[in-house]
C-alpha positions in Angstrom: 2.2 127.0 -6.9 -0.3 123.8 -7.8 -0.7 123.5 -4.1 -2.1 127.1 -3.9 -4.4 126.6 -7.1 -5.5 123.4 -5.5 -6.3 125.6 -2.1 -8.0 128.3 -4.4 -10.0 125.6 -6.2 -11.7 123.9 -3.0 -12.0 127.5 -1.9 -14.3 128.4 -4.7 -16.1 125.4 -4.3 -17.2 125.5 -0.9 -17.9 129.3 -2.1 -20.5 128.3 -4.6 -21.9 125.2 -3.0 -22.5 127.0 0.4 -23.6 129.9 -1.1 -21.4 131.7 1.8 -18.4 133.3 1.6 -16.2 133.4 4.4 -17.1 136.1 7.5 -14.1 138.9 7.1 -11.4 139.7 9.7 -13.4 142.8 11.6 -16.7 140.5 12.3 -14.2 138.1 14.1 -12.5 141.4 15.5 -15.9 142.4 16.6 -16.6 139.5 18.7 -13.5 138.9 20.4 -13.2 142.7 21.1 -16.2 142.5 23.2 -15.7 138.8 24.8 -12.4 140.0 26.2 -13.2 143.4 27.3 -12.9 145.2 30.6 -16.7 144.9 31.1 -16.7 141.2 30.8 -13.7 140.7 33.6 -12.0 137.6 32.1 -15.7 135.7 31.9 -14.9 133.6 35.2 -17.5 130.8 35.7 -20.5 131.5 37.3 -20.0 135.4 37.3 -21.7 138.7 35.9 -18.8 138.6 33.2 -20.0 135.1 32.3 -23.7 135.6 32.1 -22.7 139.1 30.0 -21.2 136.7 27.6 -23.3 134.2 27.8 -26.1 136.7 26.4 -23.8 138.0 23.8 -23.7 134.4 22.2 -26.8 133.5 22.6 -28.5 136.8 20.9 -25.6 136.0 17.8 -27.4 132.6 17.9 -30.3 134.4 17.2 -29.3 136.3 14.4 -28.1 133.6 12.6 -31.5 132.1 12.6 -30.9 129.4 14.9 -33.5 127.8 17.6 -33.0 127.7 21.2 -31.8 124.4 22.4 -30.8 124.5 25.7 -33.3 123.9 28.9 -36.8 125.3 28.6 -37.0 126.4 25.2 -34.0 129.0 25.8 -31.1 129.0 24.8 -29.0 128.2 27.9 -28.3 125.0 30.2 -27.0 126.0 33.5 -24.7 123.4 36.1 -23.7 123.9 39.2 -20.1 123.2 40.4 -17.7 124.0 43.3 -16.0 126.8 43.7 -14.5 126.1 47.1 -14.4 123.6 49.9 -13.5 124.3 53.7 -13.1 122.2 56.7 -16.0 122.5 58.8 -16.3 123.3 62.5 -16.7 120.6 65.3 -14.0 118.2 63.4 -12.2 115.8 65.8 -10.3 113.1 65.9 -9.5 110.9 69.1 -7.9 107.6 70.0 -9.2 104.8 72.1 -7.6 101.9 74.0 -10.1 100.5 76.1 -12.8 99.1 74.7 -14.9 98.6 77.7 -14.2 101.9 79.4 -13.6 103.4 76.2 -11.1 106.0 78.2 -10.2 108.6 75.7 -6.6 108.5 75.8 -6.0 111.4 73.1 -8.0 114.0 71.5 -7.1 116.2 69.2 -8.4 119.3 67.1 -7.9 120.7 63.5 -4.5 121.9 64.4 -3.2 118.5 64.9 -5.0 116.9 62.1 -6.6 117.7 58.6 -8.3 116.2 55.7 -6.3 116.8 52.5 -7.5 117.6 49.3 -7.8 113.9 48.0 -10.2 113.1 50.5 -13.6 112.0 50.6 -15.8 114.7 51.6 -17.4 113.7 54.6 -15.8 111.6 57.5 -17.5 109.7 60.4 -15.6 106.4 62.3 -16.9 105.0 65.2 -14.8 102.9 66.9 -12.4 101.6 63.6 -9.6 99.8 63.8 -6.6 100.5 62.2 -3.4 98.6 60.1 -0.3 100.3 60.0 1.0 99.6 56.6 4.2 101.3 56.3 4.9 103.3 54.1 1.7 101.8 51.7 3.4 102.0 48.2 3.6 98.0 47.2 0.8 95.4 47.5 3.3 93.4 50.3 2.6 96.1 52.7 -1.0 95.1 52.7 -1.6 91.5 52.2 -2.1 89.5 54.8 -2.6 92.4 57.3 -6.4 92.3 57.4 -6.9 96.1 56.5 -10.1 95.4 54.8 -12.7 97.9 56.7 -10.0 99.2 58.6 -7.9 102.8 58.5 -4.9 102.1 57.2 -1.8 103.8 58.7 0.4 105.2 55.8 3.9 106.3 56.7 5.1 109.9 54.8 8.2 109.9 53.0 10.5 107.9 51.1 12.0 104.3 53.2 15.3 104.1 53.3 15.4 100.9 50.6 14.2 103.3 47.7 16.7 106.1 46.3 14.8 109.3 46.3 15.9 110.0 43.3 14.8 106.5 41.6 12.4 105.0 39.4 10.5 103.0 42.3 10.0 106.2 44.2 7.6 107.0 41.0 5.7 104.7 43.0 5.4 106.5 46.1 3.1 109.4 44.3 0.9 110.1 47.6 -2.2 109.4 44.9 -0.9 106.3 43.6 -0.4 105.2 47.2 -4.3 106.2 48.3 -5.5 104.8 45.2 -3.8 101.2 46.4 -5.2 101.3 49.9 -9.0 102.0 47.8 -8.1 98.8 46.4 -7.5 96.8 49.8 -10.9 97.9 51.1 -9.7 100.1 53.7 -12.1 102.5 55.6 -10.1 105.2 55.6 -6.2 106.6 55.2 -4.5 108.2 58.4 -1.3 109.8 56.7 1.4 110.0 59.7 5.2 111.2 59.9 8.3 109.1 59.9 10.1 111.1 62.6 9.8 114.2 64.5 12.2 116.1 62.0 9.7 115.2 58.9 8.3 118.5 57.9 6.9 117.7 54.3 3.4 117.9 55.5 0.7 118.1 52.6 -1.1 121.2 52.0 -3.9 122.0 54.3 -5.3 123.7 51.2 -8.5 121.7 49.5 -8.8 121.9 46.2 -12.2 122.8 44.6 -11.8 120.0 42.3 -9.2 116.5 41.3 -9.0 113.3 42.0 -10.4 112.5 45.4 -10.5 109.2 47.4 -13.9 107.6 47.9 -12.8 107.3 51.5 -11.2 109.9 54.1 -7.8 110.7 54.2 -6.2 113.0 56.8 -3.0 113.4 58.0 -2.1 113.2 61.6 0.6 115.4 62.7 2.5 112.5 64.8 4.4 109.5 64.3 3.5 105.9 63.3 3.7 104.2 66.0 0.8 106.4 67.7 -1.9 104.4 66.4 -1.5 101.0 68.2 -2.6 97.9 66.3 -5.3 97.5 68.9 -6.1 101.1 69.2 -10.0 102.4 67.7 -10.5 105.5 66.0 -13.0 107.5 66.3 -13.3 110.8 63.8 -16.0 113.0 62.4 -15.7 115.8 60.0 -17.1 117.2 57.2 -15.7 119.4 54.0 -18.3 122.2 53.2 -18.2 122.6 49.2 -19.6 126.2 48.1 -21.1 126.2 45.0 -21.4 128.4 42.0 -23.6 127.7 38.5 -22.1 128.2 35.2 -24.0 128.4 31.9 -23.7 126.4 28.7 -25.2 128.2 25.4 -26.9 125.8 23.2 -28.6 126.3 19.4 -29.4 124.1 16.5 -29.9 124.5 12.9 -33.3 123.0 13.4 -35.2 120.6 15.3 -34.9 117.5 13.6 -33.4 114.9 15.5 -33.3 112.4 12.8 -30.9 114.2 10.8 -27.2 113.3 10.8 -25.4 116.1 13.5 -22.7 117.7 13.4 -21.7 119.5 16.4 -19.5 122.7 16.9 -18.5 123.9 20.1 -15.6 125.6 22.1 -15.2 127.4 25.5 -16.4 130.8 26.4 -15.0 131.4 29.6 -11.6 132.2 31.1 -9.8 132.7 34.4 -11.3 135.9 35.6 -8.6 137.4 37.5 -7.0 134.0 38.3 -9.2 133.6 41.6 -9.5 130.1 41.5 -6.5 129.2 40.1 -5.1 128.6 36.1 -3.1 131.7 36.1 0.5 131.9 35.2 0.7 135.6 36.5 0.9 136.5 40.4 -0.6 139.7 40.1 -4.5 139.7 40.3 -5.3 141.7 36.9 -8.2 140.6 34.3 -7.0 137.6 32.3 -8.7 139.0 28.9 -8.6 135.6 27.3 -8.5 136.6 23.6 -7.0 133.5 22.0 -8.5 131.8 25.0 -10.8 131.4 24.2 -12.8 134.3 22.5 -11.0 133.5 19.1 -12.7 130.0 19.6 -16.4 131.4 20.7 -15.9 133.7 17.7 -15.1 130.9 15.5 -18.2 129.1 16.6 -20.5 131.9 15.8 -19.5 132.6 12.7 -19.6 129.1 11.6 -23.0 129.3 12.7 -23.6 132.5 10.8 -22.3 130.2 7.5 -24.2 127.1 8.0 -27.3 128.0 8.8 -27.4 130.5 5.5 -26.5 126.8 3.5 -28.0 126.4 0.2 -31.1 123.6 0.5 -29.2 120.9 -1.2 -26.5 121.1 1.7 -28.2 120.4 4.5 -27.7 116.3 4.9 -26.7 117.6 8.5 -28.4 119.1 11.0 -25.7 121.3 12.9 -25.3 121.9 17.1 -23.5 125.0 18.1 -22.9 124.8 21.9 -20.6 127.4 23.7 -19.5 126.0 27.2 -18.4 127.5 30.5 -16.5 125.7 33.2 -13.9 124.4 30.7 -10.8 126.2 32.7 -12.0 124.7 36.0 -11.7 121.4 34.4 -14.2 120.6 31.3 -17.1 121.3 34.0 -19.7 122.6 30.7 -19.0 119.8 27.8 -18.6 117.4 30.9 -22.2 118.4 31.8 -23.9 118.4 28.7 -22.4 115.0 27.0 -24.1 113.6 30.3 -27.5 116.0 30.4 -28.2 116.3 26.8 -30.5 119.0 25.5 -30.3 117.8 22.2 -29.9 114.4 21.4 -26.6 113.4 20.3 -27.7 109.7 19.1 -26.9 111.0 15.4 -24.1 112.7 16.5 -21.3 112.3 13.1 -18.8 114.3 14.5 -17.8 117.0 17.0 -15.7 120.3 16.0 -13.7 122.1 18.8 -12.3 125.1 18.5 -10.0 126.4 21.2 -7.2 129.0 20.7 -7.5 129.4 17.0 -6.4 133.4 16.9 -2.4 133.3 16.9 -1.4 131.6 13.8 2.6 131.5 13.9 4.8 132.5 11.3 4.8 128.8 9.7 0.9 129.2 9.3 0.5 125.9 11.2 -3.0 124.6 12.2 -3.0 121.4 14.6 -5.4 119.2 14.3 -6.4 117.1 16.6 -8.6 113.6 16.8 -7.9 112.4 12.9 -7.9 109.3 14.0 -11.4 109.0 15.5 -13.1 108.2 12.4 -11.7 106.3 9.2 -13.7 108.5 7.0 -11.9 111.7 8.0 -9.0 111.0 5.9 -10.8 111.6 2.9 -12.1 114.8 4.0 -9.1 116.1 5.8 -7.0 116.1 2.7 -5.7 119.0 1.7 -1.6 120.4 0.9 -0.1 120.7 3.9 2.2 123.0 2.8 0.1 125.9 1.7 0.7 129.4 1.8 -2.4 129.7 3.6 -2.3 127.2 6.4 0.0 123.9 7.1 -2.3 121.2 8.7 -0.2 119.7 11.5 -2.8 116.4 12.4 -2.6 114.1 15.7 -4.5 111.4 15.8 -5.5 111.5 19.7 -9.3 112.2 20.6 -8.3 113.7 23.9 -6.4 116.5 25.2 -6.6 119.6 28.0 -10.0 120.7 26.2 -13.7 119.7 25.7 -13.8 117.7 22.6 -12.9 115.0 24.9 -15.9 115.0 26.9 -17.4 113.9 23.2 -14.6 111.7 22.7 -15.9 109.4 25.7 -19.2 109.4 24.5 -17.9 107.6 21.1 -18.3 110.6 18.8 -15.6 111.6 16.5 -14.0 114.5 17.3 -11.8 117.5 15.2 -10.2 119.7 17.5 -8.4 123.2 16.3 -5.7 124.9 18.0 -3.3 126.9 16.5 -0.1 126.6 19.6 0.5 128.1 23.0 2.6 131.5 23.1 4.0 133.4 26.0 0.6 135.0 26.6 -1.2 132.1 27.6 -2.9 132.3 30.9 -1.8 136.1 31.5 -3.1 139.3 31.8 -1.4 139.8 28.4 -4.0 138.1 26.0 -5.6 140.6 24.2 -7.4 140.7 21.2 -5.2 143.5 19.5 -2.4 140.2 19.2 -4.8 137.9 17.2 -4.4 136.9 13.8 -8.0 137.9 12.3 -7.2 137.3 8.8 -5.9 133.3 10.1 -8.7 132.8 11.6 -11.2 133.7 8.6 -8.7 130.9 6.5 -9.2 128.8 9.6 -12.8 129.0 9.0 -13.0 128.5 5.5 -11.1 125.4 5.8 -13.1 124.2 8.5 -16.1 125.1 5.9 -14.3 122.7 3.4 -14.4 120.1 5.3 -18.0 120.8 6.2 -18.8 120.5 2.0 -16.7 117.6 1.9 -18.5 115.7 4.3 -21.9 116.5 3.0 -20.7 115.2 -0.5 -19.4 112.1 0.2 -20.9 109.0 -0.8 -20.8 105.5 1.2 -19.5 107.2 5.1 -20.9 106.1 7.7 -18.5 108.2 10.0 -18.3 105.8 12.7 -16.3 106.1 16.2 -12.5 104.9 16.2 -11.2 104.4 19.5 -7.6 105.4 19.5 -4.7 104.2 21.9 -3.9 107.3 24.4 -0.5 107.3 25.8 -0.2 106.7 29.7 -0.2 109.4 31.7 1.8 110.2 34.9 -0.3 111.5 38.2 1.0 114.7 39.0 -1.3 115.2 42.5 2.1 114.9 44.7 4.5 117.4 42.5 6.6 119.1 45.3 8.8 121.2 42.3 8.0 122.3 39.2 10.2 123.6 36.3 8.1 126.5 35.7 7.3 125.9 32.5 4.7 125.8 29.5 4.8 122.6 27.6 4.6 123.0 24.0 1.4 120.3 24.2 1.3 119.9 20.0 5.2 119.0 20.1 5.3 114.8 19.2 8.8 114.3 19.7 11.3 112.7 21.7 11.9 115.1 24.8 9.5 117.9 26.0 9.2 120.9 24.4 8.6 124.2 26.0 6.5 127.5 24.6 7.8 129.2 27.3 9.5 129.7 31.2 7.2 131.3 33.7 8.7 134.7 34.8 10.9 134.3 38.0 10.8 130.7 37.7 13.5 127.6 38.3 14.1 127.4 34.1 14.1 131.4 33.1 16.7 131.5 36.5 18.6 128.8 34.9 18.7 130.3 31.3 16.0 128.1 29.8 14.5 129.2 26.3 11.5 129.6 24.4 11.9 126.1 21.6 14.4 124.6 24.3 13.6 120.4 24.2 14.1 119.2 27.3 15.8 115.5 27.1 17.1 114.9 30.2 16.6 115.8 34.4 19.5 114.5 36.4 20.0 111.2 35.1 16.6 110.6 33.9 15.7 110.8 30.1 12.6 112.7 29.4 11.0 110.8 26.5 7.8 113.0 26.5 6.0 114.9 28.7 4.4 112.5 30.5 7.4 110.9 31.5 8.6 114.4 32.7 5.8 115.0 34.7 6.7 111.4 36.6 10.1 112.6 37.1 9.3 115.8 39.0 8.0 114.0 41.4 11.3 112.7 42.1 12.7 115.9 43.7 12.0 118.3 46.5 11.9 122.3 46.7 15.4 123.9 47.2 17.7 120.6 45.6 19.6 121.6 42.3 20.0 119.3 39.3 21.3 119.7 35.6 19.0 119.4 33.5 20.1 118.6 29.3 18.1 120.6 26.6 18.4 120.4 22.9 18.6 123.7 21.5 19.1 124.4 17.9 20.0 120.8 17.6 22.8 121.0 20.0 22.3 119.5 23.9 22.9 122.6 26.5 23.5 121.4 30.0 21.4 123.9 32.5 21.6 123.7 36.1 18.2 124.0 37.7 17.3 125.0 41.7 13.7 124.0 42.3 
């Protein structure tokens, strides 16, 4: 009970210092309803969906009584990014012995050979040598082999010294392995095949975006001992990248860059219908996003709505309200503007992020995020965390799968909001008739109290903490995957699912919504990075039993990737 009066109390006095009180369930109903309509077709980057939504916000903006601060004295700032990349035509690759008759022994065309996804986009050797290098997963197999400027030879596969299923074939990631060549100096990568039975070749697929090498790698469908030590290589190609523009939405309270800022931002786009990729559904239908992230963009505007209508004597901050795009294709918006500001972040005190803040659960728990990025937070972060209301779950981390990191790595303090995964996630199924509007208007007004906390206190300087992110395991050469939807907000030991895709290895195997997954094989999973490092271990079609904890009690399931 004195937890709830306490909750009442600060409620009241962010009611009468803001003059505001909080927006009500149907005005967050209103915007999420049309941000994940039909009409709006799952606001994919860089579509008419997009740009529809992208005018809804910025016309909200404008209601509120907030100035354009994007590009031109509008309210927008667009990017471009890629939506695609091909292989283009007239790509070859050809051997040569002689050097003074330069007699082409072997030529060959795309259906031999192919860049890979990791690759460098563009590809021209004239007469390179190469270093074959084995199977390129330890620094012995390139010193002392003078690969420097040379196209080092990398054998596929696992040798026969290293168990598949052990902890040194962690190293032989096919990223970790390119990124070790990078550091020898080589020219290029030539990925070959250990024998004539090896059939694990990598995808000719090339990813839009991901990790990429900054020199080419292709894989040659023949064997090592093809490429001669004396032997030249000549190869030209190039990867055509088609390109789309997305649209940031930017507004500020007021001009005044002098003023302490406080920034407020989440994502306003979604997956479309899955065409370029993110989906956890095979059939092609509208992803609606409504916890992802309308509930967010709604949050955003009606925090805007409250601030800017701020008594006088609140206004120590100036306040930047930015709604990005391109954060499902990989943080492409906040990414974008941290680097191309339109609005100086020099005074920049802190960054809220609001993404999937419509499905409160039963517990009422709120997760958030970046606490430790600023000393100064703890004294406005305080409040019961076992509230009728809401139950603050905080992690200290300043990054995650979202775009308060792209602030994070510009050395602002961040406060991120999330209120946990659920089986919709990434579906067709996310629709705004299964948010919590009432959560997200107590969401709101505690996000408001921390707004009135920070404008009262005395002797803050909020400065940037940089705080010690776990390592995390390289997941570009996963051949298996359990089908699952890691519970992300989960700080325990295993790794803790939301859900098992439909159809997939775990749901086959009986896995469960909750289930903690401890162990794969013989490998404890201590968290989900370490799980993701283990994957890698195995191949499509072998079987394993893998250990959850399930009500407390460990259930042995036996898995077929």
């Amino acid at each position: 009970m004195k937890n709830f009066l306490f909750l009442v109390l600060l409620s009241f006095l962010w009611l009468t210092s803001l003059g505001q009180s909080p927006s009500k369930p149907k005005t967050f109903k209103k915007h999420v309803s049309y941000l994940a309509s039909e009409k709006l077709e799952g606001r994919l980057t860089g579509t008419k969906g997009e740009q529809l939504a992208a005018e809804y916000i910025a016309k909200e903006f404008a209601k509120a009584g907030l100035k354009p601060a994007g590009e031109n004295g509008t309210y927008f700032q667009t990017f471009s990014f890629v939506k695609s990349r091909t292989i283009g035509e007239h790509s070859s690759i050809k051997t040569v012995f002689d050097l003074k008759s330069k007699t082409q022994l072997v030529a060959m065309d795309t259906n031999l050979f192919y860049p890979i996804s990791e690759s460098a986009d563009t590809a021209k050797w004239e007469n390179v040598g190469v270093a074959n290098v084995g199977y390129g997963y330890k620094k012995e197999d390139y010193e002392n082999k003078g690969v420097k400027n040379k196209i080092a030879v990398i054998t596929l596969g696992t040798p026969s010294e290293v168990s598949a299923h052990s902890e040194d074939a962690l190293k032989l990631d096919l990223f970790q392995r390119i990124k070790l060549a990078n550091e020898y100096g080589v020219a290029g990568i030539i990925l070959v095949k250990p024998d004539s039975k090896f059939d694990e070749k990598p995808s000719r697929l090339l990813r839009a975006r991901g990790s990429k090498s900054a020199v080419p790698v292709v894989f040659v469908d023949t064997l090592a001992n093809f490429f001669k030590e004396d032997a030249l290589v000549e190869l030209f190609f190039v990867i055509h990248k088609d390109l789309g523009v997305g649209k940031n939405v930017v507004a500020a309270s007021s001009y005044d860059s002098n003023k302490e800022l406080l920034v407020f931002g989440g994502h306003y786009d979604h997956l479309g219908r899955g065409e370029l990729g993110g989906s956890r559904s095979k059939e092609k239908n509208i992803h609606y996003g409504a916890d992802d992230n309308a509930s967010g963009t709604a949050m955003v505007i009606e925090l805007a709505y409250s601030l800017s209508k701020a008594k006088p004597n609140y206004t120590k901050f100036n306040y930047l309200f930015i709604a990005f795009s391109g954060e499902e294709l990989g943080l492409l918006g906040s990414a974008h503007y941290v680097a191309n500001p339109t609005f100086s972040l020099s005074n920049a005190r802190a960054m809220f992020n609001f993404d999937m803040v419509g499905r409160l659960d039963t517990a009422k728990r709120l997760f958030v995020s970046g606490t430790g990025t600023c000393v100064s937070f703890a004294s406005v972060l305080n409040i019961p965390e076992d509230t009728t209301i809401l139950r603050i779950i905080p992690k200290r981390q300043g990054t995650g799968p979202t775009d308060h990191t792209s602030f994070y790595y510009k050395k602002i303090p961040v406060l991120a909001f999330f209120t946990g995964l659920h089986g919709e996630y990434h579906t067709s199924k996310d629709k705004p008739e299964l948010l919590d509007y009432n959560g997200m208007t107590n969401i709101q007004q505690y996000v408001l109290t921390i707004v009135q906390r920070m404008q009262m206190a005395e002797n803050s300087t909020w400065e940037f903490t940089p705080v010690e992110e776990e390592k995390k395991q390289s997941s570009s050469s996963f051949k298996v995957t359990l089908g699952v939807m890691p519970d992300y907000s989960y700080e325990g030991r295993g790794m803790k699912i939301s859900g098992a895709n439909p159809g997939g290895p775990a749901e086959k195997a009986g896995m469960l919504a909750g289930d903690i997954v401890v162990k794969i094989g013989e490998h404890p999973v201590a968290d989900i990075y370490k799980y993701m490092g283990i994957l890698g271990l195995f191949k499509k079609g072998e079987s394993t039993p893998v250990t959850v904890l399930r009500d407390g009690k460990e259930v042995v399931l036996e898995v077929v990737f």
